[in-house]
Chimera marker file (.cmm) of the C-alpha trace (Angstrom):
<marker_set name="trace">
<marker id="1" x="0.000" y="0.000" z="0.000" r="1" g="1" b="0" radius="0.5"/>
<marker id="2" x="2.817" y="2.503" z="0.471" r="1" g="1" b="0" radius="0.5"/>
<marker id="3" x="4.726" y="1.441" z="-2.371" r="1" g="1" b="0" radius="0.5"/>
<marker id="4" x="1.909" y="2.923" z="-4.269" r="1" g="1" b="0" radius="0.5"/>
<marker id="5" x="2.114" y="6.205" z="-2.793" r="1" g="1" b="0" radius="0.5"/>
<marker id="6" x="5.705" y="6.704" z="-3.663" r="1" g="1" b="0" radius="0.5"/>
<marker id="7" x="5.371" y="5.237" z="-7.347" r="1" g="1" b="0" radius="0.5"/>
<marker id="8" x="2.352" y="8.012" z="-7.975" r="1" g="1" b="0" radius="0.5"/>
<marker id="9" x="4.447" y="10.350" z="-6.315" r="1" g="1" b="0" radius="0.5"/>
<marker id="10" x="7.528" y="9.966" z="-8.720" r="1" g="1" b="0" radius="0.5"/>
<marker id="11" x="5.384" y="9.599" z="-11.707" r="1" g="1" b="0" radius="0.5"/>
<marker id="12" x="4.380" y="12.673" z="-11.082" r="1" g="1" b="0" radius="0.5"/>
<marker id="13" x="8.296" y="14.614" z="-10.315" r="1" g="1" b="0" radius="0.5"/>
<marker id="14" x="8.868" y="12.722" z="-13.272" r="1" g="1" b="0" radius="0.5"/>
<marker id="15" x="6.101" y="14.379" z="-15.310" r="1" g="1" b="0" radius="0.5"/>
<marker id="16" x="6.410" y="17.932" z="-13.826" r="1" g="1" b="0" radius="0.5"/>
<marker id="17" x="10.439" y="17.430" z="-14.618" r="1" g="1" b="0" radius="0.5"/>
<marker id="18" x="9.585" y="16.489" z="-18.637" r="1" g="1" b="0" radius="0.5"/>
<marker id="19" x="6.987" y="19.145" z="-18.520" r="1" g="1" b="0" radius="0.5"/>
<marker id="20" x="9.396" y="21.742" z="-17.536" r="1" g="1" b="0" radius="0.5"/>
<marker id="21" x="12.262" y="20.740" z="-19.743" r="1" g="1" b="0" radius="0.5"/>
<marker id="22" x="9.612" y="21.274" z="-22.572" r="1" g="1" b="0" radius="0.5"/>
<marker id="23" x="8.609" y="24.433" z="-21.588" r="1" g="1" b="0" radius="0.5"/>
<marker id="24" x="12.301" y="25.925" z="-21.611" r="1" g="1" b="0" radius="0.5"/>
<marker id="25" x="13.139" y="23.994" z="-24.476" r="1" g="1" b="0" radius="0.5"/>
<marker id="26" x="10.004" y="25.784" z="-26.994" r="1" g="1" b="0" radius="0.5"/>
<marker id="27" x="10.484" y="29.590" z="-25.041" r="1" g="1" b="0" radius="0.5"/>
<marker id="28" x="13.940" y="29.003" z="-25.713" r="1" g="1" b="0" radius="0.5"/>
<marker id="29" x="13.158" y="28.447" z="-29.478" r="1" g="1" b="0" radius="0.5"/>
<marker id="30" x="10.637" y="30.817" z="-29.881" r="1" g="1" b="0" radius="0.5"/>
<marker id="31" x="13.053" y="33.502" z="-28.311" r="1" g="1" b="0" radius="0.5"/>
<marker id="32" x="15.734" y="32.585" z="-30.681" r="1" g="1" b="0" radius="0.5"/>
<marker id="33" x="13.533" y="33.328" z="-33.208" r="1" g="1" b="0" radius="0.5"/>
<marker id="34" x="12.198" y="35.953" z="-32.387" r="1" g="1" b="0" radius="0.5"/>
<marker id="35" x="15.468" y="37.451" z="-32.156" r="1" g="1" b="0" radius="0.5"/>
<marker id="36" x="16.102" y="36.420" z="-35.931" r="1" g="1" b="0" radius="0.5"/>
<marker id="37" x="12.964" y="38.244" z="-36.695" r="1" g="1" b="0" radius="0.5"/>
<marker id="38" x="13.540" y="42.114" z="-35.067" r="1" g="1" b="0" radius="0.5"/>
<marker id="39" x="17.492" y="41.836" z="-36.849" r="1" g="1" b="0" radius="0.5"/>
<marker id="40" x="17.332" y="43.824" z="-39.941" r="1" g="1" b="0" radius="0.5"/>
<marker id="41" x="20.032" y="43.631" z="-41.980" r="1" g="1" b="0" radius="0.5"/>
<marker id="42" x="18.751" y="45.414" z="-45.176" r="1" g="1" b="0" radius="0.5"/>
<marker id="43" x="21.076" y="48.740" z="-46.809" r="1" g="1" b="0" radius="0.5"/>
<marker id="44" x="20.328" y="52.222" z="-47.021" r="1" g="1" b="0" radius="0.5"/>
<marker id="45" x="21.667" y="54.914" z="-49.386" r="1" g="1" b="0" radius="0.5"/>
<marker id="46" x="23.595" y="57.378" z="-47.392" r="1" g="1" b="0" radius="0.5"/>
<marker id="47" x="25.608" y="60.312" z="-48.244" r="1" g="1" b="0" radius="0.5"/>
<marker id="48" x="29.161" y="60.849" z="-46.612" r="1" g="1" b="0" radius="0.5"/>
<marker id="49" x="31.999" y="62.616" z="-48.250" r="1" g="1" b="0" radius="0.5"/>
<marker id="50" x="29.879" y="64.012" z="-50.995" r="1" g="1" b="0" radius="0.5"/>
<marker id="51" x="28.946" y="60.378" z="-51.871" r="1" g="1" b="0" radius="0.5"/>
<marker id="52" x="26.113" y="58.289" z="-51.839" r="1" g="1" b="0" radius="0.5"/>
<marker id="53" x="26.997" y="54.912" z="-51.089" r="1" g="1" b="0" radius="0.5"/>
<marker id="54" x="24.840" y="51.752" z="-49.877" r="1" g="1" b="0" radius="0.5"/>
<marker id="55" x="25.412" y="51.061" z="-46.317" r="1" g="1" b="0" radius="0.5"/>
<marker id="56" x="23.857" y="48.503" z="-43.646" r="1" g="1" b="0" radius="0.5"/>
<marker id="57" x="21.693" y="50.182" z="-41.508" r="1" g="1" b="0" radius="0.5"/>
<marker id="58" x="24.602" y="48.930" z="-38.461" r="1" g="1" b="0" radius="0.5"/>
<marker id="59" x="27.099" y="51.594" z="-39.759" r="1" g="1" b="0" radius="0.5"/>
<marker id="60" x="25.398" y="54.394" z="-39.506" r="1" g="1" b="0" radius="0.5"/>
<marker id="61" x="26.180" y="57.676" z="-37.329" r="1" g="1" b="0" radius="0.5"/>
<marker id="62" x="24.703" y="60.066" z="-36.120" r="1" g="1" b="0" radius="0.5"/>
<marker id="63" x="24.394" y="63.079" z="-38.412" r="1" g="1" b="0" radius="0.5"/>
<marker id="64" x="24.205" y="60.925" z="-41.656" r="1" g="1" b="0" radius="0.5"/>
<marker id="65" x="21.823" y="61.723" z="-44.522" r="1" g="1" b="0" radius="0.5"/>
<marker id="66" x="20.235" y="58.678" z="-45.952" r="1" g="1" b="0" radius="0.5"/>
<marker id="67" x="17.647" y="58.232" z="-48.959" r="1" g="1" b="0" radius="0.5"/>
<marker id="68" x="14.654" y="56.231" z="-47.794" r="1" g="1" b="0" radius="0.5"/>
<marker id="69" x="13.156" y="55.822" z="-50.936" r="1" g="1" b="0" radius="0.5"/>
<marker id="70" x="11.605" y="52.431" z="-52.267" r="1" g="1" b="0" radius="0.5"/>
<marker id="71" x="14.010" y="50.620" z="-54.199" r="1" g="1" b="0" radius="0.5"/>
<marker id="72" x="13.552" y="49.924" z="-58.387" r="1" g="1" b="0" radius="0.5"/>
<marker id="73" x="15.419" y="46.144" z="-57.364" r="1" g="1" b="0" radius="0.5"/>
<marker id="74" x="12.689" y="43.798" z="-56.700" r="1" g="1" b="0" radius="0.5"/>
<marker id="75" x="13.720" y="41.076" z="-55.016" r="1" g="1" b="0" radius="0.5"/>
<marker id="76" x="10.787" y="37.480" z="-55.462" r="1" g="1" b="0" radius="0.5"/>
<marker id="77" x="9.642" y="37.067" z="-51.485" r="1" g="1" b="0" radius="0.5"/>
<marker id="78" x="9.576" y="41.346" z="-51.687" r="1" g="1" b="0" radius="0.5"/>
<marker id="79" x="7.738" y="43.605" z="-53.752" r="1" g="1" b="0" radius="0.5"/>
<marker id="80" x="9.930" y="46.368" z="-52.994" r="1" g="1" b="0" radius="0.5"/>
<marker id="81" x="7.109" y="49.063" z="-51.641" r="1" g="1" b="0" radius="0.5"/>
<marker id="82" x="8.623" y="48.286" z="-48.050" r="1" g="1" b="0" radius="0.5"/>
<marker id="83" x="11.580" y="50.455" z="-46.839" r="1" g="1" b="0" radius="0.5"/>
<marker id="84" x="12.909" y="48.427" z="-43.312" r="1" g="1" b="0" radius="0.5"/>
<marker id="85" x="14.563" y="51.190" z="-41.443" r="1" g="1" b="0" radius="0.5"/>
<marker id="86" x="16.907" y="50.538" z="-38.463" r="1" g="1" b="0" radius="0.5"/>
<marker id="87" x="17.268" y="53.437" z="-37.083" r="1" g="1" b="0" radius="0.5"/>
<marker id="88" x="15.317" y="57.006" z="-35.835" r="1" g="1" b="0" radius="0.5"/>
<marker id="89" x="15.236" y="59.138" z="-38.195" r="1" g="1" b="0" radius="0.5"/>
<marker id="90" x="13.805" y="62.933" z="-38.949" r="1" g="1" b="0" radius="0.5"/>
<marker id="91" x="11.917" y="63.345" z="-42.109" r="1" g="1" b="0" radius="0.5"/>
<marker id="92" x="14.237" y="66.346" z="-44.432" r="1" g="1" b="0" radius="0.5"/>
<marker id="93" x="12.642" y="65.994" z="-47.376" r="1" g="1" b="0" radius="0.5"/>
<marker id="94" x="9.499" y="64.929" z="-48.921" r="1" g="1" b="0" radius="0.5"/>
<marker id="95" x="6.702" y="62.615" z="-47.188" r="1" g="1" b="0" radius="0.5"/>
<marker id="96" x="6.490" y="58.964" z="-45.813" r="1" g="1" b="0" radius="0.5"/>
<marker id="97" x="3.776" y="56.715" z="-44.466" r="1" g="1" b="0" radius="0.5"/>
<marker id="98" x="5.001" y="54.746" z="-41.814" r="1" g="1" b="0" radius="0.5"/>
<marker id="99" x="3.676" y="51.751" z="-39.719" r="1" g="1" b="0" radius="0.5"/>
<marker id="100" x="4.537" y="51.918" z="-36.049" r="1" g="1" b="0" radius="0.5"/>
<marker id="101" x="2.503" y="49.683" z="-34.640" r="1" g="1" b="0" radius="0.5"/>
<marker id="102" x="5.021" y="47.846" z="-32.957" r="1" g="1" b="0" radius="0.5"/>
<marker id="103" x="6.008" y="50.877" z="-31.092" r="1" g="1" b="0" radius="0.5"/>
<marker id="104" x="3.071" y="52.618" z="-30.631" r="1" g="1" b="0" radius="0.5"/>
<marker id="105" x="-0.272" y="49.727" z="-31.335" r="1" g="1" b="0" radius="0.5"/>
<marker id="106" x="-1.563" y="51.754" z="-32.852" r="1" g="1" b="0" radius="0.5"/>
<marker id="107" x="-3.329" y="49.963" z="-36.042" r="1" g="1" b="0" radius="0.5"/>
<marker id="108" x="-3.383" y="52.829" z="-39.365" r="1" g="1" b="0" radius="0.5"/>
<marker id="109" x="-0.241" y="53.481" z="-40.865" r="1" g="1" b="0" radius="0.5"/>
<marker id="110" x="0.676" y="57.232" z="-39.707" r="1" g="1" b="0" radius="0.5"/>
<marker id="111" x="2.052" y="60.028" z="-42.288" r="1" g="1" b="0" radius="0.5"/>
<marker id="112" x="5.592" y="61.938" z="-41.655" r="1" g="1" b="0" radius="0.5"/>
<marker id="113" x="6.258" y="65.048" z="-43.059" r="1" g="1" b="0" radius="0.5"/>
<marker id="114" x="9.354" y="67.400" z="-43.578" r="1" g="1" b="0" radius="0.5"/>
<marker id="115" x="10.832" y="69.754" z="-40.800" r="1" g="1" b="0" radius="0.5"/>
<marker id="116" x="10.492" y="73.345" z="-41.896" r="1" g="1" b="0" radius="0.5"/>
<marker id="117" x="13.812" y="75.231" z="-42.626" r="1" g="1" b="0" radius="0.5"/>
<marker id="118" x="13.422" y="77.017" z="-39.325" r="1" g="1" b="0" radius="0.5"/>
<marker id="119" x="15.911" y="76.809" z="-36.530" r="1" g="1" b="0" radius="0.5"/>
<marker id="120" x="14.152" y="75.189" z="-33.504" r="1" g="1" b="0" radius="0.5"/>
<marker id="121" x="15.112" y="72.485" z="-31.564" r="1" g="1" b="0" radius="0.5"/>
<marker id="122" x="12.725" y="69.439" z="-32.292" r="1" g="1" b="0" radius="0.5"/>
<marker id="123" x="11.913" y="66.932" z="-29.561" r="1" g="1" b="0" radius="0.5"/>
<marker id="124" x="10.692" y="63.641" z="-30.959" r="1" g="1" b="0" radius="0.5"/>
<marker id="125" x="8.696" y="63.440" z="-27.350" r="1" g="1" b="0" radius="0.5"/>
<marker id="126" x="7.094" y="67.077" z="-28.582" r="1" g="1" b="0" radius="0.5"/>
<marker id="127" x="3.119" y="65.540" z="-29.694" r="1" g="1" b="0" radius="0.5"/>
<marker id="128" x="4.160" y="68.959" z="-32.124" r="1" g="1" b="0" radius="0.5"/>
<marker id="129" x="6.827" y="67.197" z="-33.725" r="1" g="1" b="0" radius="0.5"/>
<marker id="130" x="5.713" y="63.768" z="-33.772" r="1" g="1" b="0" radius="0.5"/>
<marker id="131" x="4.848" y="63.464" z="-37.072" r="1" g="1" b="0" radius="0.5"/>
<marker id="132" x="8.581" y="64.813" z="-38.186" r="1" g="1" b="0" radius="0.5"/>
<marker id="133" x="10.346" y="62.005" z="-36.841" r="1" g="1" b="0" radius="0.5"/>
<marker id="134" x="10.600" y="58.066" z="-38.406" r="1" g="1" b="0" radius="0.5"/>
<marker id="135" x="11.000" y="55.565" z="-35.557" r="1" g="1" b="0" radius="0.5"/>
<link id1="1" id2="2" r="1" g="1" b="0" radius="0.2"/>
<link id1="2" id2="3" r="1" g="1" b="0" radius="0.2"/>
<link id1="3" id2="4" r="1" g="1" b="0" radius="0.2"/>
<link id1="4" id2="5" r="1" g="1" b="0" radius="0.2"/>
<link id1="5" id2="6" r="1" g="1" b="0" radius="0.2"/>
<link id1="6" id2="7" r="1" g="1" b="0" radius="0.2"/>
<link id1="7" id2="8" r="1" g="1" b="0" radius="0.2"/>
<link id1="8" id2="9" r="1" g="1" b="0" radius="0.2"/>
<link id1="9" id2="10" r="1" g="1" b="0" radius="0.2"/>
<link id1="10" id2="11" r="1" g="1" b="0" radius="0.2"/>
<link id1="11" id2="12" r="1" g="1" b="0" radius="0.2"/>
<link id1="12" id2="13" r="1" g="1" b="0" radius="0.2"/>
<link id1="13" id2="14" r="1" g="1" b="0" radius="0.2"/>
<link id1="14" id2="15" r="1" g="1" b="0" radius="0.2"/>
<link id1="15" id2="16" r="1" g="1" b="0" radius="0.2"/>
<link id1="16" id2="17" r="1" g="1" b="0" radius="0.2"/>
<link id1="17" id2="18" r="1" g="1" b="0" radius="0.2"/>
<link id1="18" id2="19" r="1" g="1" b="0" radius="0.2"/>
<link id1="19" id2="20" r="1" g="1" b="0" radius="0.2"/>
<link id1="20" id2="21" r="1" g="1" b="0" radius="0.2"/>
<link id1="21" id2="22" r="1" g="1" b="0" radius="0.2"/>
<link id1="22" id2="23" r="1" g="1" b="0" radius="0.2"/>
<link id1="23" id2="24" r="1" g="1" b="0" radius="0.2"/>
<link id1="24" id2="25" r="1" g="1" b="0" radius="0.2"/>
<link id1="25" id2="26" r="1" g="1" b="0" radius="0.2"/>
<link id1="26" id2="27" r="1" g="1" b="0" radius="0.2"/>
<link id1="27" id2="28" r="1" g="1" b="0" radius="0.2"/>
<link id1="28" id2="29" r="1" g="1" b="0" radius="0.2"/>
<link id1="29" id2="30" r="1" g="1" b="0" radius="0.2"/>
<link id1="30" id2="31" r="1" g="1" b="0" radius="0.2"/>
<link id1="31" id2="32" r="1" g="1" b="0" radius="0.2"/>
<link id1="32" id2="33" r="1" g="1" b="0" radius="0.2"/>
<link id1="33" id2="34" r="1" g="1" b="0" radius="0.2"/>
<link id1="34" id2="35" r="1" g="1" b="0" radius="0.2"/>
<link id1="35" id2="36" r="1" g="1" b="0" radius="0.2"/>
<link id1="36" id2="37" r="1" g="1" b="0" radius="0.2"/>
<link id1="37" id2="38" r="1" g="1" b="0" radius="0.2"/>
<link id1="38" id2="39" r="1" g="1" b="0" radius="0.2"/>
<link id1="39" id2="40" r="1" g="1" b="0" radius="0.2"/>
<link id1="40" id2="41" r="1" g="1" b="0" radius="0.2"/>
<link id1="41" id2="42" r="1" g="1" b="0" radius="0.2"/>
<link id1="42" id2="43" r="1" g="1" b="0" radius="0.2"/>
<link id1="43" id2="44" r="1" g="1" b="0" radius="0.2"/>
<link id1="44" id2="45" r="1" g="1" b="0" radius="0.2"/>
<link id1="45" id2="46" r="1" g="1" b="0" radius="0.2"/>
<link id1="46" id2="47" r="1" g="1" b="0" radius="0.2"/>
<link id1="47" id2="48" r="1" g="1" b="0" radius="0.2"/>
<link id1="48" id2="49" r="1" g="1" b="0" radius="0.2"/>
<link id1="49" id2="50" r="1" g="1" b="0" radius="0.2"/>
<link id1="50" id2="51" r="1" g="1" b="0" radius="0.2"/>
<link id1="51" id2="52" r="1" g="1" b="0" radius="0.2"/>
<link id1="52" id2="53" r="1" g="1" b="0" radius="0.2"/>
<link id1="53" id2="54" r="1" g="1" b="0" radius="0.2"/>
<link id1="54" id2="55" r="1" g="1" b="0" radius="0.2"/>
<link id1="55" id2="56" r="1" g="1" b="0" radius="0.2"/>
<link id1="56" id2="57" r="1" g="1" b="0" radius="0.2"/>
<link id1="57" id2="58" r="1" g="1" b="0" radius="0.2"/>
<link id1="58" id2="59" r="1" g="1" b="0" radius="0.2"/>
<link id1="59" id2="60" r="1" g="1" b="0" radius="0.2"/>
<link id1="60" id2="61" r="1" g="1" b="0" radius="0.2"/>
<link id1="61" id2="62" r="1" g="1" b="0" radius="0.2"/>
<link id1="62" id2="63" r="1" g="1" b="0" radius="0.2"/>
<link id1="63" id2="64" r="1" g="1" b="0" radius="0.2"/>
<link id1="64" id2="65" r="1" g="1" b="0" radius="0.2"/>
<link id1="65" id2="66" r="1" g="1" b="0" radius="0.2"/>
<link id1="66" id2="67" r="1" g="1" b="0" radius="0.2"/>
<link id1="67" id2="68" r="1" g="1" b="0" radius="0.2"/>
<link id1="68" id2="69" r="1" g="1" b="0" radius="0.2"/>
<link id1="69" id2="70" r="1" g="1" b="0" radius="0.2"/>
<link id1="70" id2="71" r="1" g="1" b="0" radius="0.2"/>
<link id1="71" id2="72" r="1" g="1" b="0" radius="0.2"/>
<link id1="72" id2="73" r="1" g="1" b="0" radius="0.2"/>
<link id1="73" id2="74" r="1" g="1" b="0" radius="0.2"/>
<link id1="74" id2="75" r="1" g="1" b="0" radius="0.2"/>
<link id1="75" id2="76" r="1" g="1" b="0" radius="0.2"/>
<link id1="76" id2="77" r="1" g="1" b="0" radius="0.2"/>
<link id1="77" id2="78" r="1" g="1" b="0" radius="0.2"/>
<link id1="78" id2="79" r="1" g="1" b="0" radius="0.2"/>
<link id1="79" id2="80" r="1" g="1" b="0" radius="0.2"/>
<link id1="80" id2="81" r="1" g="1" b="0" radius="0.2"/>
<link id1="81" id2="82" r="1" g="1" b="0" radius="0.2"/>
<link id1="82" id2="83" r="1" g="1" b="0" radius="0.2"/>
<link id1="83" id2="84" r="1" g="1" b="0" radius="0.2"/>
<link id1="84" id2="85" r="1" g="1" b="0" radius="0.2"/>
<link id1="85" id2="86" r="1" g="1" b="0" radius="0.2"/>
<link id1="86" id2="87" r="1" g="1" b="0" radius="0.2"/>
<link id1="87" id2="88" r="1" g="1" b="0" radius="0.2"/>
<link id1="88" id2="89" r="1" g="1" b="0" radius="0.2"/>
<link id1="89" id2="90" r="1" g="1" b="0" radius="0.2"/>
<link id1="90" id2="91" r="1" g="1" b="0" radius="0.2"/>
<link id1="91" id2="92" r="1" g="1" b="0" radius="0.2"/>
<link id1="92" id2="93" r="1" g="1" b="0" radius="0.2"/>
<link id1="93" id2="94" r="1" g="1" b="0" radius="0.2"/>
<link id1="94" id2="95" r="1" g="1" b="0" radius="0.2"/>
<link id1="95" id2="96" r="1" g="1" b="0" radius="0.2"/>
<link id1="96" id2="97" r="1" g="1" b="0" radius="0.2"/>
<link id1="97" id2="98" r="1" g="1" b="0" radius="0.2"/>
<link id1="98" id2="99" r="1" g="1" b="0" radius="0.2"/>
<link id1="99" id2="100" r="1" g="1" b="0" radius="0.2"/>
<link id1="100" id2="101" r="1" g="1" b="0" radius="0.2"/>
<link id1="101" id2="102" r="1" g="1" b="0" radius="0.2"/>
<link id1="102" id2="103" r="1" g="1" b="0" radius="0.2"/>
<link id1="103" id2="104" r="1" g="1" b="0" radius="0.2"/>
<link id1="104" id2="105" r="1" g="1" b="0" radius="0.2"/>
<link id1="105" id2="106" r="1" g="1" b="0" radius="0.2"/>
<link id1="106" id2="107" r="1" g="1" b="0" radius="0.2"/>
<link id1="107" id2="108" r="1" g="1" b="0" radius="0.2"/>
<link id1="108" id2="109" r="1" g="1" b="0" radius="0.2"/>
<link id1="109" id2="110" r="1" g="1" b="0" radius="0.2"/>
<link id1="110" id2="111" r="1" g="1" b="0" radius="0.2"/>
<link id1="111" id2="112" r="1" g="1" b="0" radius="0.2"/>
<link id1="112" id2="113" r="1" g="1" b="0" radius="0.2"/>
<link id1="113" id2="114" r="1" g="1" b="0" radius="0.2"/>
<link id1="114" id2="115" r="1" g="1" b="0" radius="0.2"/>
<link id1="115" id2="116" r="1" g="1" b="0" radius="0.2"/>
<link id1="116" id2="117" r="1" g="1" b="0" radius="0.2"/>
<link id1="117" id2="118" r="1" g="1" b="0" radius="0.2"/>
<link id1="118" id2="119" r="1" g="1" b="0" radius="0.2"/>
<link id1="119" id2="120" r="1" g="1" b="0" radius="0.2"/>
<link id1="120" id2="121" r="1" g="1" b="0" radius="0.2"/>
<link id1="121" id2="122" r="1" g="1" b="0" radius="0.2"/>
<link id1="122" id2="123" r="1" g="1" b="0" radius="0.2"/>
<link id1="123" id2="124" r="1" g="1" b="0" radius="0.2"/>
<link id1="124" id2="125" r="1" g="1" b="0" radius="0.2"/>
<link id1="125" id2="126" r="1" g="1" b="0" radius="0.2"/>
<link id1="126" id2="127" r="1" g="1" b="0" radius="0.2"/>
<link id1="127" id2="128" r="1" g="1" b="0" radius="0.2"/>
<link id1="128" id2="129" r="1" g="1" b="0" radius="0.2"/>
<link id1="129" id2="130" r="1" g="1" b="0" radius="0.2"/>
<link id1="130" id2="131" r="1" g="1" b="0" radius="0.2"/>
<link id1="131" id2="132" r="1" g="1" b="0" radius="0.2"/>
<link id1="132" id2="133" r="1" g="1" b="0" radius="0.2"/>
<link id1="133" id2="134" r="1" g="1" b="0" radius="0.2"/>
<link id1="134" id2="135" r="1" g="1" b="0" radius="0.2"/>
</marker_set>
């Protein structure tokens, strides 16, 4: 009769134990992927020296001017109307629509404009100057 006890009892650890090791072993996966997903490693045209050259978005400084413009190369898994950006960004010249939902939830695509030629500081936190930045 006790022998029974302890055999339910370890079938049990012994389930709980296989039930963990599972669980870390799938988080661990999905986190790994995951991780995959948010790297972007695409190229953006920036200008330095006088020069526009295509650089990965990892080399760029602060102060650069880049081109985010959709690309005429049209890769088969992209149609090339999608510009990934890794980095913040404000909007010099001309207009983009750009999907934050990640950042922000929210679930319509949001509109950037360009700063004015004026000389005031912009705050990306500023609700004025929201729409100037590209996160």
């Amino acid at each position: 009769f006790y022998w029974d006890y302890v055999s339910v009892g370890l079938m049990f650890a012994t389930l709980v134990f296989i039930c963990g090791m599972i669980k870390v072993y799938t988080e661990r996966q999905q986190r790994l992927k995951l991780r995959d997903m948010a790297t972007i490693d695409g190229c953006v045209w920036c200008k330095r020296a006088g020069e526009w050259c295509q650089l990965p978005c990892s080399e760029l400084c602060v102060g650069d001017v880049i081109c985010v413009c959709v690309s005429a190369e049209r890769d088969s898994e992209d149609d090339g109307t999608n510009v990934l950006l890794a980095a913040d960004a404000i909007m010099v010249q001309g207009n983009a629509v750009v999907d934050e939902s990640l950042l922000t939830g929210e679930t319509m695509p949001i509109q950037k404009f360009p700063v004015s030629n004026d000389v005031v500081r912009r705050d990306a936190e500023a609700s004025e100057d929201k729409k100037l930045f590209l996160f």
